[in-house]
MIDRENKOL-218719 format. One line per field, with one value per atom (N, C-alpha, C, O): residue in three letters; chain; x, y, z. Coordinates in pm, whole numbers. Example, Ala and Ser with C-alpha at 12.3 -4.5 7.8 and 13.67 -1.06 7.14 Angstrom:
<rs>
residu = c(Ala	Ala	Ala	Ala	Ser	Ser	Ser	Ser)
chaine = c(A	A	A	A	A	A	A	A)
xx = c(1319	1230	1320	1424	1285	1367	1290	1341)
yy = c(-569	-450	-330	-332	-225	-106	3	114)
zz = c(780	780	780	846	708	714	787	804)
</rs>
This chain:
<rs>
residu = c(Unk	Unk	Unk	Unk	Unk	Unk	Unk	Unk	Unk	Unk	Unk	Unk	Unk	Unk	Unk	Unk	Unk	Unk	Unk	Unk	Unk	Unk	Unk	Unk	Unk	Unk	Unk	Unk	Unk	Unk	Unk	Unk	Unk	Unk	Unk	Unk	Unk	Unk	Unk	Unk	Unk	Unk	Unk	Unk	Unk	Unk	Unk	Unk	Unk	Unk	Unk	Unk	Unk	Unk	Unk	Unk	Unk	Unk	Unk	Unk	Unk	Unk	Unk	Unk	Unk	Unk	Unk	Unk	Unk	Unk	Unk	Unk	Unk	Unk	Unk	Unk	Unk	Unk	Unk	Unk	Unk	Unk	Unk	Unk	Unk	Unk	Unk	Unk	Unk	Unk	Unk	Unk	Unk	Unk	Unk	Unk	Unk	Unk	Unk	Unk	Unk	Unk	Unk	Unk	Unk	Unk	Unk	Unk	Unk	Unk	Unk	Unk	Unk	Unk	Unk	Unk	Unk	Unk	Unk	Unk	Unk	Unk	Unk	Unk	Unk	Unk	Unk	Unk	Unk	Unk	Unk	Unk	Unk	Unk	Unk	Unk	Unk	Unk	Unk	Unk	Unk	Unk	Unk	Unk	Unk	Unk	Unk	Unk	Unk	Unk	Unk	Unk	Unk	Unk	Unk	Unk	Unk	Unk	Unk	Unk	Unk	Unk	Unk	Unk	Unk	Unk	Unk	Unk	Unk	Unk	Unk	Unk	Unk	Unk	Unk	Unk	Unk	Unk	Unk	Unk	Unk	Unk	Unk	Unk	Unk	Unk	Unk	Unk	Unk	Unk	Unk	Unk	Unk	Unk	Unk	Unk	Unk	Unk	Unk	Unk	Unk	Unk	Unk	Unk	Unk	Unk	Unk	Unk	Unk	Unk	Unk	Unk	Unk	Unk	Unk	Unk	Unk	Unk	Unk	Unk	Unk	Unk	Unk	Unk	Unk	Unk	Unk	Unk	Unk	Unk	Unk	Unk	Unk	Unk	Unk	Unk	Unk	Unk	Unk	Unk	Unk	Unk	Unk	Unk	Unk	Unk	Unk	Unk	Unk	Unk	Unk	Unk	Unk	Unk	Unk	Unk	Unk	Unk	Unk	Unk	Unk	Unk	Unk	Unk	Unk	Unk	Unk	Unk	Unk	Unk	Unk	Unk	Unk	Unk	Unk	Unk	Unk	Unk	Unk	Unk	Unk	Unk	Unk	Unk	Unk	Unk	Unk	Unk	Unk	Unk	Unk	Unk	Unk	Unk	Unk	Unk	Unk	Unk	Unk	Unk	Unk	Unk	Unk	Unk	Unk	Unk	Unk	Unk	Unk	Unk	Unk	Unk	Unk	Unk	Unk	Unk	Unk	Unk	Unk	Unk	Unk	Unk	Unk	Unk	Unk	Unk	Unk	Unk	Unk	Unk	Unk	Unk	Unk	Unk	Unk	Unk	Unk	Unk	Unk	Unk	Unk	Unk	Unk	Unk	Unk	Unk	Unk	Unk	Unk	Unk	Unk	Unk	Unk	Unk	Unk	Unk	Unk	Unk	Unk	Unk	Unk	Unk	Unk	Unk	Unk	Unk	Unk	Unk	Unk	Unk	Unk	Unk	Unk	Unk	Unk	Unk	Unk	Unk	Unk	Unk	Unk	Unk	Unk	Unk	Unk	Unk	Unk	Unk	Unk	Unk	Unk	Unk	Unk	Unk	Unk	Unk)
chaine = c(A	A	A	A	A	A	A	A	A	A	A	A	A	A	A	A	A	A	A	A	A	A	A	A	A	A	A	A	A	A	A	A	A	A	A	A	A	A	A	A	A	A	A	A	A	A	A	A	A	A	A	A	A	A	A	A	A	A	A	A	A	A	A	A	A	A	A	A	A	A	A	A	A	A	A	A	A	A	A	A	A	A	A	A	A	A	A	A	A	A	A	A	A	A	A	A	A	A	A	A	A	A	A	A	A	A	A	A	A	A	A	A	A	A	A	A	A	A	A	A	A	A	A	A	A	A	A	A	A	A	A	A	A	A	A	A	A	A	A	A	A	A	A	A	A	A	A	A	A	A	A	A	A	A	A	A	A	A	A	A	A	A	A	A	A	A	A	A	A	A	A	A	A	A	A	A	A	A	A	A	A	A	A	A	A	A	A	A	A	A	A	A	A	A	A	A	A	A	A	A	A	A	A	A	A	A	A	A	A	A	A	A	A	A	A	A	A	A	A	A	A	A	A	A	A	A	A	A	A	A	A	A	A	A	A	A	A	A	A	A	A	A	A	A	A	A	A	A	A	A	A	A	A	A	A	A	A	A	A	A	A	A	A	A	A	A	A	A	A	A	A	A	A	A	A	A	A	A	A	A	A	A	A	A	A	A	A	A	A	A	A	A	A	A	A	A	A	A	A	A	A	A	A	A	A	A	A	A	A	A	A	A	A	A	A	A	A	A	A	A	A	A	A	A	A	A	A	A	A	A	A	A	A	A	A	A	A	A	A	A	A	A	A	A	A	A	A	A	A	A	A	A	A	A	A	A	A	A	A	A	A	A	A	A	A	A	A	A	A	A	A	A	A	A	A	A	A	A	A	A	A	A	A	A	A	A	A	A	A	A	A	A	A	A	A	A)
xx = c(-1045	-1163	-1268	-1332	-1296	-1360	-1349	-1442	-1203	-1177	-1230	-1240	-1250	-1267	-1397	-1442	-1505	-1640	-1706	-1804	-1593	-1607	-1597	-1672	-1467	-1447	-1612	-1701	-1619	-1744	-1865	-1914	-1885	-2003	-2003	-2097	-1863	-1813	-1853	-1904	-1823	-1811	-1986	-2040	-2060	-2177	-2236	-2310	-2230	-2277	-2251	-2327	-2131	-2066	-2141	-2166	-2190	-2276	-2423	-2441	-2492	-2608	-2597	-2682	-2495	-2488	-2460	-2508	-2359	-2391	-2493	-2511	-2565	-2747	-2828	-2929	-2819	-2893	-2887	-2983	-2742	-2698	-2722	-2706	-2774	-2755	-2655	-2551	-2648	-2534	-2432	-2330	-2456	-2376	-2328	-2238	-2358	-2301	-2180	-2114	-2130	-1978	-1878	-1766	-1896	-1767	-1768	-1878	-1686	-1671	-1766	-1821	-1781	-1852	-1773	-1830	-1684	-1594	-1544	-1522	-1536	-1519	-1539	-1453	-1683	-1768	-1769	-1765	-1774	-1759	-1623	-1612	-1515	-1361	-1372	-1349	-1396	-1402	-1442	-1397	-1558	-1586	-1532	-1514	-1515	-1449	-1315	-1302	-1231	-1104	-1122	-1067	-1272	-1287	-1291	-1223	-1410	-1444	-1352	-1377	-1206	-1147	-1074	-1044	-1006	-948	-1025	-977	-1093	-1219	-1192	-1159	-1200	-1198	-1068	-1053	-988	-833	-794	-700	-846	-832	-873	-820	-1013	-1106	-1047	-1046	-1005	-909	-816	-811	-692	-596	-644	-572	-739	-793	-852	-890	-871	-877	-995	-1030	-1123	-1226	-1245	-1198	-1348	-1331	-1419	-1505	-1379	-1437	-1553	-1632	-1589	-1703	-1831	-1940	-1765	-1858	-1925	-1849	-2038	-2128	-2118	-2150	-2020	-2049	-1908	-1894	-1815	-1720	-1796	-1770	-1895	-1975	-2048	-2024	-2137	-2164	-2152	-2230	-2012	-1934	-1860	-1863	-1804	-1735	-1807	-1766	-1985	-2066	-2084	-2055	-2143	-2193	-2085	-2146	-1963	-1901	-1839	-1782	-1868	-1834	-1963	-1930	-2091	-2183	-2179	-2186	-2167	-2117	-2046	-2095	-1943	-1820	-1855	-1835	-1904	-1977	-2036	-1980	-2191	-2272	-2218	-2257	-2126	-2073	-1957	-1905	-1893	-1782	-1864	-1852	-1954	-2064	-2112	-2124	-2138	-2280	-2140	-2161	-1968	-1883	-1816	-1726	-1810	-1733	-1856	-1822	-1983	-2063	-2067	-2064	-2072	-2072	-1989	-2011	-1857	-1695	-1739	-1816	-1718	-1742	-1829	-1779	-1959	-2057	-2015	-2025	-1950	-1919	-1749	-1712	-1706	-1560	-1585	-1497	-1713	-1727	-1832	-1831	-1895	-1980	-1856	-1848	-1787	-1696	-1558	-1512	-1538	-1432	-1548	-1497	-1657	-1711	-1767	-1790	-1780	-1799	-1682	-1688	-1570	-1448	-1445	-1446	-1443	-1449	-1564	-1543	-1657	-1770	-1700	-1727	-1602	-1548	-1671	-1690	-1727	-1808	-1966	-2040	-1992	-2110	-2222	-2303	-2207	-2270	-2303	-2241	-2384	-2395	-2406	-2416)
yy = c(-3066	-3068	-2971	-2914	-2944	-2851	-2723	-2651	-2702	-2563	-2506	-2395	-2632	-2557	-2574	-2514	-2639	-2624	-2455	-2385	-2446	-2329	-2179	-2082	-2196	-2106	-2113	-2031	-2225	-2219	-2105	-2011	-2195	-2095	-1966	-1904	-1915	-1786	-1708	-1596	-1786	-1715	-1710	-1619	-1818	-1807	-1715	-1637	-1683	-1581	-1410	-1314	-1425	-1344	-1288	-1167	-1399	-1406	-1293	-1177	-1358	-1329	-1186	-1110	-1141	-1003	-899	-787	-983	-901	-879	-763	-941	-960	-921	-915	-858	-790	-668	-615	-622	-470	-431	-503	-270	-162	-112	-123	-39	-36	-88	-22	-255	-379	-352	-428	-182	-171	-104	-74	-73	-11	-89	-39	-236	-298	-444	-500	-495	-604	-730	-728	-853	-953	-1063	-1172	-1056	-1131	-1063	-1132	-948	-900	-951	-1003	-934	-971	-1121	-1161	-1216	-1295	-1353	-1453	-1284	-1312	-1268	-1368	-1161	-1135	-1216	-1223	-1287	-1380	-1524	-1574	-1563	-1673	-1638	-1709	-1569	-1517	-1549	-1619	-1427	-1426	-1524	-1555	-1619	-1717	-1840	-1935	-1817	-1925	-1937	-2042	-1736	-1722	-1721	-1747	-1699	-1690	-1871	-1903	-1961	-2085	-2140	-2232	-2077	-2147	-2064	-2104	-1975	-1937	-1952	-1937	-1994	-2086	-2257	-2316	-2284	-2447	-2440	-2523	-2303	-2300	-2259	-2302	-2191	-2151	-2278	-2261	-2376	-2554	-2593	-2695	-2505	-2555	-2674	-2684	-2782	-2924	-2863	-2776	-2927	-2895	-2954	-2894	-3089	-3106	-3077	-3133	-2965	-2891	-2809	-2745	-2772	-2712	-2540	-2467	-2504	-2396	-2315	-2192	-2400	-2374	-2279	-2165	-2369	-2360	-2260	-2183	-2196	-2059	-1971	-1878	-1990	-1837	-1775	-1676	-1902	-1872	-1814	-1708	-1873	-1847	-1713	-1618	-1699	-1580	-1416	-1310	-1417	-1378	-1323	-1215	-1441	-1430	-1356	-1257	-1383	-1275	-1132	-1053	-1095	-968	-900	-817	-949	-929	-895	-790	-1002	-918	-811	-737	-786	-722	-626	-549	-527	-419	-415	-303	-497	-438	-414	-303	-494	-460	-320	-245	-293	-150	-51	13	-38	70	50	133	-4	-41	34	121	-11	59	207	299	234	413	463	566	416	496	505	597	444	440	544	627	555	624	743	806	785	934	1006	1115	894	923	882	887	838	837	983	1025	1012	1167	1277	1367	1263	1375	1415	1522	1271	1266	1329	1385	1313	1373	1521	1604	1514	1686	1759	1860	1699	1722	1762	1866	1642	1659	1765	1847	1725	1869	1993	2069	2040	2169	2221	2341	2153	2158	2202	2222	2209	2190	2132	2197	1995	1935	1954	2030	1896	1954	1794	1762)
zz = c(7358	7275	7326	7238	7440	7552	7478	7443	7457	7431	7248	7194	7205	7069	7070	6973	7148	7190	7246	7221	7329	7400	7325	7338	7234	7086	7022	7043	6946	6894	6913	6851	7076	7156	7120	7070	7153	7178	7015	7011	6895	6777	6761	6699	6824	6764	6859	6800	7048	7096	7021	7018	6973	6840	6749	6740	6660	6569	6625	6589	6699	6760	6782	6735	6851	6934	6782	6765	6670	6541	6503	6465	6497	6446	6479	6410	6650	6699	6782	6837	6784	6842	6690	6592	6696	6625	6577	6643	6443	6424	6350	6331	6282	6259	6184	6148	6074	5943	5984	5884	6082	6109	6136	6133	6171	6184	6099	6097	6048	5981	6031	6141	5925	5997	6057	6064	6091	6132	6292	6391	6286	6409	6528	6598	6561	6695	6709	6825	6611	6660	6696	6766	6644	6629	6778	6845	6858	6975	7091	7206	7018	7092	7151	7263	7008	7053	7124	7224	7109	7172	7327	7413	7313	7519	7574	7672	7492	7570	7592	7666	7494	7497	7588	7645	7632	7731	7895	8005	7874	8017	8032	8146	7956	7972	8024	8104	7971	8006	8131	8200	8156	8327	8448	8558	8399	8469	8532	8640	8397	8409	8496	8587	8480	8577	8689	8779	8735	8857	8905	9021	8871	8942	8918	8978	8795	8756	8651	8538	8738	8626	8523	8538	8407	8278	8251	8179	8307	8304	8423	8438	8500	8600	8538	8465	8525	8478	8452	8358	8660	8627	8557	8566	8493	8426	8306	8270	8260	8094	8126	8033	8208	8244	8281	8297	8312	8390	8212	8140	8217	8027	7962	7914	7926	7817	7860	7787	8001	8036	8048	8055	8049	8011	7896	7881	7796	7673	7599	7533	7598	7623	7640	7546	7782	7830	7698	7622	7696	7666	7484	7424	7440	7306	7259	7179	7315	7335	7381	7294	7484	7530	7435	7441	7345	7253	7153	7102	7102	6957	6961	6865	7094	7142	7082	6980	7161	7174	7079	7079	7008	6863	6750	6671	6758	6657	6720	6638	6831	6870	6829	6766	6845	6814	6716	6693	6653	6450	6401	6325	6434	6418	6395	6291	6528	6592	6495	6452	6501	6375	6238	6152	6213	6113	6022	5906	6121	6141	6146	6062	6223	6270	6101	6060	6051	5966	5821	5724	5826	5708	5706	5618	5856	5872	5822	5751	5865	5857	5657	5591	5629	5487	5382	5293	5432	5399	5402	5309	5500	5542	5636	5652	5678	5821	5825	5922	5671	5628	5724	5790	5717	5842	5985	6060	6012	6208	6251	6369)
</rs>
């Protein structure tokens, strides 16, 4: 039950980091938080096998805080890539019109 708590977190730290990195119009809305919950579910289930109790506290902030990180730096390089291949593929198409 832990673990689909922990998903949750993860989709809604997700949410947040969509809402507030720059950019949000280059990747789907499902993305970042699909990322999220993923991390945090796995950050959680490695944590468990590494011999952390689940109702220890700092299980829930190494996960969250991680799962965090882990948003926010894919949101920032996911909206840059895009940006830059999305600039580059229309220059492209212009016949190089563009700068």
């Amino acid at each position: 039950m832990e673990l689909l708590f922990v998903a949750i977190g993860g989709a809604l730290l997700g949410l947040l980091a969509r809402y507030t990195v720059p950019l949000r119009q280059t990747s789907g809305v499902v993305l970042i938080p699909a990322v999220g919950a993923a991390t945090t579910g796995v950050v959680w289930v490695l944590l468990t096998w590494a011999g952390l109790a689940w109702d220890a506290g700092v299980i829930w902030w190494v996960t969250l805080a991680v799962g965090a990180a882990t948003v926010y730096a894919f949101a920032l390089l996911v909206g840059r890539a895009r940006e830059r291949r999305d600039h580059a593929r229309l220059s492209e198409l212009s016949g190089g019109r563009l700068s």
